[in-house]
N, C-alpha and C positions, 0 to 999 in steps of 0.2 A: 231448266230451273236455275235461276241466279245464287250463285255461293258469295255468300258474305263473310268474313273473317274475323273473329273479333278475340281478344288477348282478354284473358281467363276463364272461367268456367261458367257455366248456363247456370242464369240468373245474375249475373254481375249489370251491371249499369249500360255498357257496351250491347250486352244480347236484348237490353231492354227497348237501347235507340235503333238497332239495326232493326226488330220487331215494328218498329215506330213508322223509318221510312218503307221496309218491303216483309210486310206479313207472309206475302208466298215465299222469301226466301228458302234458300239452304243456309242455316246460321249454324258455323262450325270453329269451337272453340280451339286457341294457340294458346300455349303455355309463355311464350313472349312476344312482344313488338314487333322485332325485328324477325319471327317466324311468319305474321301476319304481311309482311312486305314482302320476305323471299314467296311466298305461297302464291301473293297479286301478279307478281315479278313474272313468276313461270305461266302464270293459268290467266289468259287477256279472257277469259269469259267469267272470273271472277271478280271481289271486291271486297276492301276492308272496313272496317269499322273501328278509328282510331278517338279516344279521347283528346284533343289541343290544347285547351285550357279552361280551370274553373273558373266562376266569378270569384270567387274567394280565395280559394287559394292561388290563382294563377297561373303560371305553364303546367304542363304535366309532365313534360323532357321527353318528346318524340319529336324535337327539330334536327337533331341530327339524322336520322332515321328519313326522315322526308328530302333531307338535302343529300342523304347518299345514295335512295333507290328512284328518287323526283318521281311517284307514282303522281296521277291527275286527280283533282281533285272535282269530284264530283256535286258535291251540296256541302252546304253545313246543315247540323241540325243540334237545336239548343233542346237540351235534356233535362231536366225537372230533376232535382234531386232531393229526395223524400227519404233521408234515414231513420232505418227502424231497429227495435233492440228485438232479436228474436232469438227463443228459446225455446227448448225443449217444450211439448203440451204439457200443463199443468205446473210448470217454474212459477216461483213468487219472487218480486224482483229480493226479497231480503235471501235469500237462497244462492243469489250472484254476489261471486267473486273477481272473475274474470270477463274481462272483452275484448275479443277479437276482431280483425277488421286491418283493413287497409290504411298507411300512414295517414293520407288525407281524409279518410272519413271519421279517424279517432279525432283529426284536429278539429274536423268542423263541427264534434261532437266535445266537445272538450269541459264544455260549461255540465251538460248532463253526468260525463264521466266521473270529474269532481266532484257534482253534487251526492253521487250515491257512491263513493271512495270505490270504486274500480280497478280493479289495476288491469294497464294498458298493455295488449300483446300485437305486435305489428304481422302480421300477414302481406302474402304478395295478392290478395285481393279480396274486396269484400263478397262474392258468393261461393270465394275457395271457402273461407271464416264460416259461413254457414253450413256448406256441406262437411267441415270437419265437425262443426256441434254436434249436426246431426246423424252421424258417424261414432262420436264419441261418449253419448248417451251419458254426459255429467250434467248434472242442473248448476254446477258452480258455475261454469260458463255460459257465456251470451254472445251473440254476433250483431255487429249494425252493418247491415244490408237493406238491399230492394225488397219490397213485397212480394217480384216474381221471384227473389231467393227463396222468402218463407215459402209458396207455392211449393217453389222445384225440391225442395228438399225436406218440406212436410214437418215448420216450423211453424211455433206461436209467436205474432208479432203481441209482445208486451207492450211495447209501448211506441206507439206512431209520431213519426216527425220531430225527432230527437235536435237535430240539430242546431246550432248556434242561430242563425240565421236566417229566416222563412226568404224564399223564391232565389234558392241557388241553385244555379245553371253551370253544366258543362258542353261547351263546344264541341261538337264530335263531326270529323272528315269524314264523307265516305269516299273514299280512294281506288283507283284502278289502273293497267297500264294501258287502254287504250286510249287516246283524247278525243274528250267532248265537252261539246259545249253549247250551250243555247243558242238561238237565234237573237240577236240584238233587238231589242222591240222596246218596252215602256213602263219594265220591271226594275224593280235596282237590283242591281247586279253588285258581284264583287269579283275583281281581277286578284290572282294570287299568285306573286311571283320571289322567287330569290336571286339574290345577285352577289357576287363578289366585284371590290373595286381595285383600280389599280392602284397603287404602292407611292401616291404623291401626295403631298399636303393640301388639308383643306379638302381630301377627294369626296369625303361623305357629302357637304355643306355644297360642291359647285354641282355635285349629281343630282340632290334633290329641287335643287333651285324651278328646273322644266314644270315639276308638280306646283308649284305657288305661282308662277307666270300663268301656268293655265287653269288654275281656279279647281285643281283635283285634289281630295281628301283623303291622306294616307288615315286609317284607320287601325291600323299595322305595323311597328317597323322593327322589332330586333335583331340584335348580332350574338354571332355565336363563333366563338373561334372553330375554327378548324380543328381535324383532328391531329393530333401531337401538336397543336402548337398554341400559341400566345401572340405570335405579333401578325397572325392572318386570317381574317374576318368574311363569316358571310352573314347577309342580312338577311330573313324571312319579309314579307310585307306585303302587307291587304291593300286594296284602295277601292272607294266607291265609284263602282261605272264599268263599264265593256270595254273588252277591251277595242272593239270596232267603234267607241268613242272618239273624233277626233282629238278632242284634248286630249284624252288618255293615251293617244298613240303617240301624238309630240311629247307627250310627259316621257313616254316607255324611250322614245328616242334620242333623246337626250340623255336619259339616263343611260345609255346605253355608249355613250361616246366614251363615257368613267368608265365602264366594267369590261374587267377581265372574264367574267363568267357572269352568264343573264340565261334566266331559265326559268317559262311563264309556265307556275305548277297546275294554273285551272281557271275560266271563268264560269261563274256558279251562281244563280238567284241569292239574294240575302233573305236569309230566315228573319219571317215575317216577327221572331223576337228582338227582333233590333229597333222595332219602331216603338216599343216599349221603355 
């Protein structure tokens, strides 16, 4: 049976997506990121389950993390996110004082929070936030979580689809260290790779230039300094196509004349929510 990894605890948004791509899994929860990578790292018949980024809010800050263990990158998968206020059986929302929850989910609830004067408690995740309510047997409290939080932890959802913004989605890797990859056929694909460049002027600008001669669509590109420093950069970056696309491989080759360090993290199907 395939072991999946995913950082926080059962019911969190992670156990919801890894649920999503492999029902027979083993989904077994890590108290941090970087235990989810060491654990892929040791065990090649395992796999992890990492959040990348929201539509809304943006990164989630696991690129260091990918650029120091380069696990492969399996699929992406776009995750529905649907927060809920869940309480104690039998709470009335006038009865809540407090809400619990992970920083990004209080933000993306922010408009509800205000509207019922809440005061805001940061948690390291949204299904820790419920299994402490429901631990803590106070009706002054409420958690925004998944629905399988309310399930796992034998919560009343109050009140359904809380947040700011209907049809927000989080990106989620599923990652491993063995590599694989599709067969090249007449799916769109996406290549994911990082690169470090050399130390000249202009090196960003003459690197990417192969990608616009040959007509391929960076969909992806940031930098992220390195660790202790400020003046040495690595870039993450998507692009649409295989990488057994000929454009794509004079694009990868050329870029590759600039870079100090070039390192292809996965080619992977695009989730079919991109054509939305």
């Amino acid at each position: 049976m395939t072991k999946i990894y995913f950082q926080g605890t059962y019911g969190a948004y992670s156990h919801l997506a890894a649920l999503s791509i492999d029902p027979e899994a083993e989904i077994i929860p890590c108290k941090t990121f970087d235990e989810c990578f060491t654990r892929a790292l040791k065990d090649s018949n395992s796999k992890i389950i990492i959040p990348e980024s929201n539509r809304i809010t943006g990164n989630i800050g696991i690129e260091y993390l990918i650029f120091k263990y380069r696990l492969n990158i399996y699929c992406e998968y776009f995750q529905k996110i649907e927060h809920n206020l869940l309480v104690l059986p039998g709470t009335k929302i006038s009865d809540i004082k407090n809400v619990f929850s992970h920083s990004q989910a209080l933000s993306q609830c922010s408009n509800f929070i205000k509207d019922n004067n809440f005061v805001e408690h940061v948690r390291a995740d949204t299904a820790g936030s419920a299994e402490m309510i429901s631990n803590a047997n106070d009706k002054k409290n409420a958690a925004i979580a998944s629905t399988l939080s309310a399930k796992t932890y034998g919560l009343e959802i109050l009140k359904k689809n809380i947040e700011n913004e209907k049809g927000n989605l989080t990106r989620f890797l599923l990652m491993g260290k063995n590599i694989l990859q599709p067969e090249y056929g007449k799916r769109k694909y996406i290549t994911s790779f990082l690169f470090k460049l050399k130390s000249k002027p202009a090196a960003l600008y003459q690197a990417l230039g192969g990608f616009a001669i040959n007509g391929v669509n960076l969909t992806k590109l940031q930098s992220y300094p390195e660790k202790n420093s400020f003046d040495s950069y690595f870039f993450l970056c998507d692009l649409d196509g295989h990488i057994e696309n000929e454009k794509v491989q004079k694009s990868l080759e050329e870029l590759g004349l600039h870079c100090q360090d070039f390192h292809v993290l996965g080619v992977f199907e695009a989730d079919k929510l991109r054509e939305k």
